[in-house]
C-alpha positions as CSV (number, residue, x, y, z in Angstrom):
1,X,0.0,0.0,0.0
2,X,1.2,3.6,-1.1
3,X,0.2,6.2,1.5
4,X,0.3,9.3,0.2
5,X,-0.4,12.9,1.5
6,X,-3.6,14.9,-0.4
7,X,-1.6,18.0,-1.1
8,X,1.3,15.6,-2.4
9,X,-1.4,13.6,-4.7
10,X,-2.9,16.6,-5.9
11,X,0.7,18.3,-6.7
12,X,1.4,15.2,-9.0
13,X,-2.2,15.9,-11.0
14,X,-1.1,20.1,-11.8
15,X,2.8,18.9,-12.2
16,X,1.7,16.2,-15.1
17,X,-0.9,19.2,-16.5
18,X,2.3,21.5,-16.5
19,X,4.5,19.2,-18.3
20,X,2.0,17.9,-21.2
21,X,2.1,17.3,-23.5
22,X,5.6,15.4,-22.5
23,X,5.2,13.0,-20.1
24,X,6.1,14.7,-16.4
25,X,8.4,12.4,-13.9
26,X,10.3,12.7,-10.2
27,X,10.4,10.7,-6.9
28,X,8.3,10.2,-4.2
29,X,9.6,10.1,-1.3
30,X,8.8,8.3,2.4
31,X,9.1,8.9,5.7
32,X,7.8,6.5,8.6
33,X,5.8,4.4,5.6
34,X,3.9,8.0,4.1
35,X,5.0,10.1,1.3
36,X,5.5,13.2,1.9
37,X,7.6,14.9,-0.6
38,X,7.8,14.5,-4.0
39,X,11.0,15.5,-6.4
40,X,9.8,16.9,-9.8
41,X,12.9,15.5,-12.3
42,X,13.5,17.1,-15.5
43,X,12.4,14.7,-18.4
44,X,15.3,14.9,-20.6
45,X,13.9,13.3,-23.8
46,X,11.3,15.7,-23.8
47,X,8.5,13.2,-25.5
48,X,5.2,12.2,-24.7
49,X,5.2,8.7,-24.8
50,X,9.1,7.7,-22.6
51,X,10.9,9.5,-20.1
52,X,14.8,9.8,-18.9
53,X,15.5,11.6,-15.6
54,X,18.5,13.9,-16.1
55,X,21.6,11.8,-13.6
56,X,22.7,15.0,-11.9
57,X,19.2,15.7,-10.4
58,X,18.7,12.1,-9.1
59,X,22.4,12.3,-7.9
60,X,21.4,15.4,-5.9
61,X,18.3,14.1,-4.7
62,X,19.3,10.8,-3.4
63,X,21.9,12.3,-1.3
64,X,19.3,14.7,-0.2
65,X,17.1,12.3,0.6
66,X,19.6,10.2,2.4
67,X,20.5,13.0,4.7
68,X,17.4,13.6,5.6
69,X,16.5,10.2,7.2
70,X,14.3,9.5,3.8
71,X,13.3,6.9,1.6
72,X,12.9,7.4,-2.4
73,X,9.7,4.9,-2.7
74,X,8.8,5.7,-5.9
75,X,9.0,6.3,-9.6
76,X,6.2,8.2,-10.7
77,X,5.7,9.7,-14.6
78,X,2.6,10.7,-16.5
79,X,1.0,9.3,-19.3
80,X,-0.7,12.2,-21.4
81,X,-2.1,10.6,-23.8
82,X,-3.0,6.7,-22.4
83,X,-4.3,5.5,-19.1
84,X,-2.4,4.9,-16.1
85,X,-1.4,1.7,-16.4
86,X,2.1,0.3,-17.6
87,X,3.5,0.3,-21.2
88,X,5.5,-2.6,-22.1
89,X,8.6,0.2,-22.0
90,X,7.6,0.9,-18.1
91,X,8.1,-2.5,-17.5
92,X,10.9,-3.4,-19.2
93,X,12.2,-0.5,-17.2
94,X,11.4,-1.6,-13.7
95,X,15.1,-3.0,-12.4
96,X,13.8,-2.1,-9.2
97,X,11.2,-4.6,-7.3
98,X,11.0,-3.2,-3.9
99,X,10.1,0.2,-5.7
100,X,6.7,1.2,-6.5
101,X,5.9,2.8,-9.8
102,X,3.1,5.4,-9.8
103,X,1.7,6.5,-13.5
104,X,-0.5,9.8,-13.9
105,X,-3.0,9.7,-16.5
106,X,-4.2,13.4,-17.7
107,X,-7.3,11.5,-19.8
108,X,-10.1,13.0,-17.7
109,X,-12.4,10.1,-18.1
110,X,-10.0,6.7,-17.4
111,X,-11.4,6.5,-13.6
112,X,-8.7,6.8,-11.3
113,X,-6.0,9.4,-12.4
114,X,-2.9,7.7,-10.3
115,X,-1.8,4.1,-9.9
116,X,0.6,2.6,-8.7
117,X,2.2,-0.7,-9.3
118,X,4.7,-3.1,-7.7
119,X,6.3,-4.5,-10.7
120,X,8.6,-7.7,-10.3
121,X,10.8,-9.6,-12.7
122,X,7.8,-8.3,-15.6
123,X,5.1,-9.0,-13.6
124,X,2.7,-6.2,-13.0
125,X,1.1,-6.2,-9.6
126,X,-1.6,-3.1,-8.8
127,X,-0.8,-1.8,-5.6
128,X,-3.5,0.4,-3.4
129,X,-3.1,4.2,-3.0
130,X,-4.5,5.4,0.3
131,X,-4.8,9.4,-0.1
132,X,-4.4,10.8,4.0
133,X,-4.5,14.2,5.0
């Protein structure tokens, strides 16, 4: 389960609306099992449908994060275009299996805008948001 502060949740929605039509991406980041920061990242390919984080940023933000007593938890990227759920690039790209990989959808109508998945070895697991205040 991903528990995630409201103002955090609702910062993800307006950051993916900021970046479109490229797809948006960052950390979130845990504390005593909550998130509560997030990391905007610069998407360096600049496209809509696949995202690189730019090194230096996560460099700086891991060691951030570390000296703060934090966690990163999770991936999290938009989809502008296509629901939030994972492309077949999203999971080839999840090395990580104790990470959780969140995916903003900015199509209005799809149900839930954010997921999040545990993804393991290619297998795609849904994983439960809980929004606190």
């Amino acid at each position: 389960m991903l528990k995630i502060k409201k103002t955090i949740y609702d910062q993800l929605l307006e950051h993916a609306s900021r970046e479109d039509p490229i797809e948006a991406c960052g950390y979130l980041v845990e504390k005593d099992g909550e998130i509560i920061k997030h990391y905007e990242m610069t998407n360096t390919d600049q496209d809509r449908e696949h995202f690189s984080m730019d090194p230096k940023e996560q460099f700086q933000v891991v060691k951030e994060v570390r000296a703060a007593g934090m966690k990163i938890k999770a991936v999290y990227h938009s989809h502008p275009e296509t629901p939030a759920r994972p492309s077949e690039e999203d999971i080839k790209l999840a090395f990580d299996p104790t990470m959780s990989y969140v995916i903003i959808t900015l199509l209005k109508d799809s149900g839930d805008r954010i997921k999040s998945f545990l993804i393991k070895k290619g297998v795609v697991e849904n994983e439960i948001i809980e929004i606190i205040e």
